[in-house]
C-alpha positions in Angstrom: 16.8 -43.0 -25.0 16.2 -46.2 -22.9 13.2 -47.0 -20.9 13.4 -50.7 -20.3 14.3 -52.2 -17.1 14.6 -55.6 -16.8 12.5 -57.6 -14.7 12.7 -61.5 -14.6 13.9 -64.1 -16.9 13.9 -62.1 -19.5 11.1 -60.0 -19.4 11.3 -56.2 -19.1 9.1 -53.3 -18.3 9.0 -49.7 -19.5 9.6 -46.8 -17.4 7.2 -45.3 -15.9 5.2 -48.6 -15.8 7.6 -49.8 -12.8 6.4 -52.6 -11.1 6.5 -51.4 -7.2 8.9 -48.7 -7.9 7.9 -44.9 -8.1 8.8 -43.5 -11.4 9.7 -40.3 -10.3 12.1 -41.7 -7.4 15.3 -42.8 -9.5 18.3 -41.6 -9.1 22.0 -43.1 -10.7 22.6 -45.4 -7.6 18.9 -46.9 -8.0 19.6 -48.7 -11.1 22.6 -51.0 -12.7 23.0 -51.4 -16.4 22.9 -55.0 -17.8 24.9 -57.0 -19.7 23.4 -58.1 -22.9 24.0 -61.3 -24.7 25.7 -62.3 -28.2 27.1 -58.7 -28.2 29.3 -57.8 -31.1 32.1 -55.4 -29.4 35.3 -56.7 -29.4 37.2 -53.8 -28.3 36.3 -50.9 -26.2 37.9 -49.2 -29.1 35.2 -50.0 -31.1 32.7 -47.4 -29.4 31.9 -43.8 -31.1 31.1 -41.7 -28.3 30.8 -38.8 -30.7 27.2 -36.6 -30.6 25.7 -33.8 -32.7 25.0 -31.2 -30.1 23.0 -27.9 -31.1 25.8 -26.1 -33.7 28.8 -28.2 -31.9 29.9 -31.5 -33.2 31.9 -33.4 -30.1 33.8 -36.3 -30.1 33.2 -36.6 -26.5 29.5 -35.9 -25.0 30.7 -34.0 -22.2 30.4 -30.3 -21.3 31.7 -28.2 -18.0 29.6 -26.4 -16.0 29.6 -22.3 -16.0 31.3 -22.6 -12.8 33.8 -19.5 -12.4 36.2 -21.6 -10.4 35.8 -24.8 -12.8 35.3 -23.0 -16.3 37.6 -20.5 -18.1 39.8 -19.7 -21.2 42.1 -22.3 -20.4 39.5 -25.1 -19.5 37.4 -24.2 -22.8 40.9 -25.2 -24.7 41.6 -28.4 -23.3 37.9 -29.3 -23.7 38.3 -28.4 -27.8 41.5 -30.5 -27.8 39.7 -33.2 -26.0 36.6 -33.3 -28.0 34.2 -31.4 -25.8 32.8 -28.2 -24.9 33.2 -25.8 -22.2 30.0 -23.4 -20.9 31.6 -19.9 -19.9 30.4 -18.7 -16.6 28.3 -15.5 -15.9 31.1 -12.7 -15.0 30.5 -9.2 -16.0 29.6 -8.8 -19.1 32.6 -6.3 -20.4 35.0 -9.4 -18.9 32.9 -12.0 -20.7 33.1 -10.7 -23.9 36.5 -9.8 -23.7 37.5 -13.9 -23.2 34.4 -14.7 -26.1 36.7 -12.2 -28.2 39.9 -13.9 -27.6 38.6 -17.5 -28.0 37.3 -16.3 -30.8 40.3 -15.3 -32.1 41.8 -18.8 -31.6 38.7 -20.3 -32.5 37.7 -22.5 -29.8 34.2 -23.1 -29.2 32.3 -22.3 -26.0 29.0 -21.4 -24.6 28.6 -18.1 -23.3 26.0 -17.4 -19.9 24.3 -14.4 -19.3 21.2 -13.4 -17.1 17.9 -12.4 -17.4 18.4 -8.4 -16.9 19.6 -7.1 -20.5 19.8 -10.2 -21.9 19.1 -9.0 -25.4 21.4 -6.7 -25.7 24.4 -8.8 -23.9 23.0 -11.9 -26.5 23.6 -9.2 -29.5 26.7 -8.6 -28.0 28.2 -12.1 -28.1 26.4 -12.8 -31.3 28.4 -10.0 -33.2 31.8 -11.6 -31.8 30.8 -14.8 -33.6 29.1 -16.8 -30.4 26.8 -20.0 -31.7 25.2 -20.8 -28.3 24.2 -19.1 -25.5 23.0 -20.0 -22.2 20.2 -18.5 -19.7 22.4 -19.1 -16.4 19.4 -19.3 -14.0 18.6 -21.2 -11.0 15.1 -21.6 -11.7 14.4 -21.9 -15.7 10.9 -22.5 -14.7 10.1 -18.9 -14.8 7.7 -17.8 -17.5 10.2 -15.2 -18.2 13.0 -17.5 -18.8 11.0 -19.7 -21.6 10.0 -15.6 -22.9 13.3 -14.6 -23.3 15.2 -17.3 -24.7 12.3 -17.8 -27.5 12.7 -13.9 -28.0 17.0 -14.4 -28.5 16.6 -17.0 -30.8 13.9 -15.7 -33.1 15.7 -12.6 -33.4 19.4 -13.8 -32.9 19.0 -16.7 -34.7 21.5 -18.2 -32.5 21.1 -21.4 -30.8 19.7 -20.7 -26.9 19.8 -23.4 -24.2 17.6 -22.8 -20.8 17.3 -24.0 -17.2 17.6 -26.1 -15.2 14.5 -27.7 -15.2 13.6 -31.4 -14.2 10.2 -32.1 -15.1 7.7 -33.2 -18.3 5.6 -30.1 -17.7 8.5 -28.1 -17.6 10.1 -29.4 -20.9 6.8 -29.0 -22.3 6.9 -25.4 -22.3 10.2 -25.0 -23.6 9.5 -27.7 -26.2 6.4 -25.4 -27.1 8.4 -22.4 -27.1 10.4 -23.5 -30.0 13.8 -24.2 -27.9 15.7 -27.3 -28.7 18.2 -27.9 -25.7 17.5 -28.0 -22.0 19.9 -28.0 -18.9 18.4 -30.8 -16.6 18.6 -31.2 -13.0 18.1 -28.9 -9.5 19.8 -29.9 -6.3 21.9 -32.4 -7.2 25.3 -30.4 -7.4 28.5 -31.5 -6.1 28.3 -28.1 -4.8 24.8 -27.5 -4.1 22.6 -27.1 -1.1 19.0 -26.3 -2.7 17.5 -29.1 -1.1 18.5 -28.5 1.7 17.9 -24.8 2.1 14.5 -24.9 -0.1 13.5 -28.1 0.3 13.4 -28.1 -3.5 14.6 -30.9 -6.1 14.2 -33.7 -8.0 15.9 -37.4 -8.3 18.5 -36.5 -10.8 17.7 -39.9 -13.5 14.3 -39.9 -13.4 14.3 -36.1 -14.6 16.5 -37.1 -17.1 14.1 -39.9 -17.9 11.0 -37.1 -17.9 13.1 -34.4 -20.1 13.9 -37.1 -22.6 10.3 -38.1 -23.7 10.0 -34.1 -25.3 12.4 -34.9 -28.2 14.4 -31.7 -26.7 18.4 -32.4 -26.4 19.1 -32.8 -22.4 22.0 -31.7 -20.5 22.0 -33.9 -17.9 23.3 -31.2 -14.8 24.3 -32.3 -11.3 25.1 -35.9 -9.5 27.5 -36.9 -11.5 30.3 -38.7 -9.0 31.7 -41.4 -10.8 31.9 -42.8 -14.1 29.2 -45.3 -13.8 26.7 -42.2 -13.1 28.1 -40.8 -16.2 27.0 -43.5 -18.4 23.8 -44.4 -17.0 22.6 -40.8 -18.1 23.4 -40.8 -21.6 21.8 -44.3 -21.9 18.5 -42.9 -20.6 19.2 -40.2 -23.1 20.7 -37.4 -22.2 22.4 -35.8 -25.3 25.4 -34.6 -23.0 26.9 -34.7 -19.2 27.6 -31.7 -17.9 30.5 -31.9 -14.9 31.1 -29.3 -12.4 32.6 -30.2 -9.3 34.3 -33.3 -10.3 36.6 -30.6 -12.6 37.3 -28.6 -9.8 41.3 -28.0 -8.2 42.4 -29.5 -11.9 45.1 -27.7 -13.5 42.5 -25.8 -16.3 40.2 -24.7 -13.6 40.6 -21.2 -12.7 42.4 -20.0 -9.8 46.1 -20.5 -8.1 47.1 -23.2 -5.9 47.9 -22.2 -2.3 49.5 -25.0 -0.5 48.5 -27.8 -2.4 44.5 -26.6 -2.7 42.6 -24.6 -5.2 39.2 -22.7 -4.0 36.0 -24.2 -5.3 32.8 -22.2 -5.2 28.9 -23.3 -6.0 27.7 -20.2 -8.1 24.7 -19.7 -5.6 27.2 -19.6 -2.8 27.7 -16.7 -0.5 31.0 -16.5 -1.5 30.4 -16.1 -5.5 27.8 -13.5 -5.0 29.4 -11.0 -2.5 32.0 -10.9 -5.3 29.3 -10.6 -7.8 27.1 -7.6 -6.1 24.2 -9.6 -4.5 23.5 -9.6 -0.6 22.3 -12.2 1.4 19.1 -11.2 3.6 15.7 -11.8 4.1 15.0 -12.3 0.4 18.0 -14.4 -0.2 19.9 -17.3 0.9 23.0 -19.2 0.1 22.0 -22.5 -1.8 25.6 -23.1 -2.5 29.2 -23.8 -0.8 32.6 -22.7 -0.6 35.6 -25.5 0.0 39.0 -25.5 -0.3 39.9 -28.8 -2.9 43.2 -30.6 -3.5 45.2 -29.9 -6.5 44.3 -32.5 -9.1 46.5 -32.0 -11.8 44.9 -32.0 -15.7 41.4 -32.2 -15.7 42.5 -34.9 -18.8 42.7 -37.5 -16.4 39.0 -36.9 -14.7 37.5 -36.7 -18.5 39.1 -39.7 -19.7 38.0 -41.7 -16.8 34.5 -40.2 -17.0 34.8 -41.6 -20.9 36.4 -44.4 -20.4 33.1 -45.7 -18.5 31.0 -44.7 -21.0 33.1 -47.1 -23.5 33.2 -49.8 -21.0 29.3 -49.8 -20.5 28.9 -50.0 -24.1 31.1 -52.8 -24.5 28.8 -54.9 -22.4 25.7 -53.7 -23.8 26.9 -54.1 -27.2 26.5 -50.8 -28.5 28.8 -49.4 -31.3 27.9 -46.2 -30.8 25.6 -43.6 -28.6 22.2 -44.3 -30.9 23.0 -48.0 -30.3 23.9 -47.4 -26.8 20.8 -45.6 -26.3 18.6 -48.5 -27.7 19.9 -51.5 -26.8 20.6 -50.5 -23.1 18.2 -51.9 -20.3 18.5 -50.8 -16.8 17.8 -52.9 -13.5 16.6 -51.7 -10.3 19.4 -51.9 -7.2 18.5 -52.5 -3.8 20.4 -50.9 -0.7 22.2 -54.7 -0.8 22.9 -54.7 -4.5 24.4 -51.6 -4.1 26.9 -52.2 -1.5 27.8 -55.2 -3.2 28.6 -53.0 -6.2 31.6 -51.6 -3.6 35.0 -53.1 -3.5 35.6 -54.9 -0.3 38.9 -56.9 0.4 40.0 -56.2 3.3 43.3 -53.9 3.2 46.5 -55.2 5.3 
């Protein structure tokens, strides 16, 4: 992972000893990547982008989000084509293994949510039909019972088990202590997602990379992910893998039909998702997603390879042949409200 930020004339800093900048504060637009100097990268073709990640060996470190309207069958296929990884979505749980049987089958590999209530049993379930990973789909994966019942799966399972979302050190601390090895980083920051604003709850998406990091846990980095700049600055502060969500959704792979030119798109905390999933909205309950109608996108190929093709970019300037390199040598800059826009194309159109 990265830490350094450049400061003047050469001299850098280390996060979280910012000069005049709160640590905790960061998020992707704060900060620019820069260039480095006598770099050895000739070719963007140069870069490995390839990652070890829990059981999985990707050529590309990107994963989709267990999103029903983003992430099915057919996206976990392209994504093993592609070089990446697809994260099933929590259905019910006679459907879900069902799809984990026939992937299976073709062997494709995927991730495979389930909840809290029966987890054990539905984790014994996907572990007979040959299922490496598994994730705790929870909003929260602060709870104590969370970090209890993902050490209990993977002590008896032995089967890789990946909890969250979390965004802080103390957080990471537990799992870290709990003998996990991969965490799902990031609350709020959805491109479906309205937690902070419904619960006032969140926290600046980079710097919770930056906390998660420092345990020597593998980090998904989850949520705020709009271009492919945003993209690349995470896995040079360290995340092992991007997980993208929104981005993916009204592609071709993404489940669902297209109705005059737009697929449906749904947050999993929506109030859409759970009236079709048996939970009511009340007093004890709110929606902290939303429901919108996307335009048809076409292959989701095009969205990954430009999400890539960043990452490649950025380590051509950094001089980085590869992520461990890219990860190292990579220093970021703080960006002011100015340096931002400036970032922004600006000819004027005729």
């Amino acid at each position: 992972m990265s830490t350094t930020f450049y400061k003047y004339l050469g001299k850098t800093e280390e996060w979280p000893n910012l000069s005049n900048v709160q640590p905790a504060s960061l998020t992707y637009d704060d900060v620019l990547l820069v260039p480095q100097a006598k770099t050895a990268i000739d070719s963007r073709k140069e870069t490995d982008i390839s990652v070890e990640f829990g059981p999985f060996s990707l050529r590309k470190p990107i994963v989709t989000a267990p999103m029903d309207t983003v992430s099915g069958e057919e996206m976990a296929r392209l994504m093993q084509r592609l070089g990446g990884l697809t994260f099933m979505p929590r259905v019910f749980i006679d459907e879900a293994l069902a799809a984990c049987k026939r992937l299976q089958k073709d062997k494709i590999d995927a991730v495979y949510s389930i909840g809290l209530k029966n987890a054990l049993a539905d984790a014994t379930a996907f572990k007979k039909l040959g299922a490496k990973a598994l994730l705790i789909d929870v909003a929260h994966g602060g709870m104590q019972n969370v970090v209890e019942t993902a050490r209990e799966i993977q002590e008896k399972l032995k089967i890789t088990v990946i909890a969250g979302n979390i965004v802080s050190f103390d957080q990471v601390m537990t799992y870290k202590e709990a003998g996990l090895k991969i965490a799902r980083v990031g609350v709020g920051g959805g491109g479906m997602c309205i937690t902070r604003l419904v619960a006032g709850v969140g926290f600046p998406q980079l710097s919770a990379v930056f906390e998660t990091v420092s345990s020597g846990l593998e980090i998904i980095a989850d949520g705020g992910i709009r271009k492919p700049a945003d993209f690349a600055k995470a896995i040079a502060a360290g995340a092992r893998v991007i997980m993208i969500g929104s981005m993916l959704a009204g592609t071709e792979e993404a489940p669902g039909e297209v109705v005059g030119g737009v697929k449906k798109a749904r947050g999993q905390a929506s109030e859409d998702y759970m009236k079709d999933n048996g939970s009511k909205l009340g007093e004890f309950r709110s929606a902290e997603g939303i429901t919108a109608m996307v335009p048809y996108k076409g292959s989701a190929e095009w969205i990954i390879n430009d999400l890539v093709g960043g990452l490649r970019s950025a380590m051509s300037y950094i001089g980085a042949k590869n992520i461990k390199e890219f990860q190292a040598k990579a220093q970021f800059v703080v960006a002011s409200n100015s340096a931002q826009g400036e970032g922004v194309a600006h000819i004027e159109r005729g």
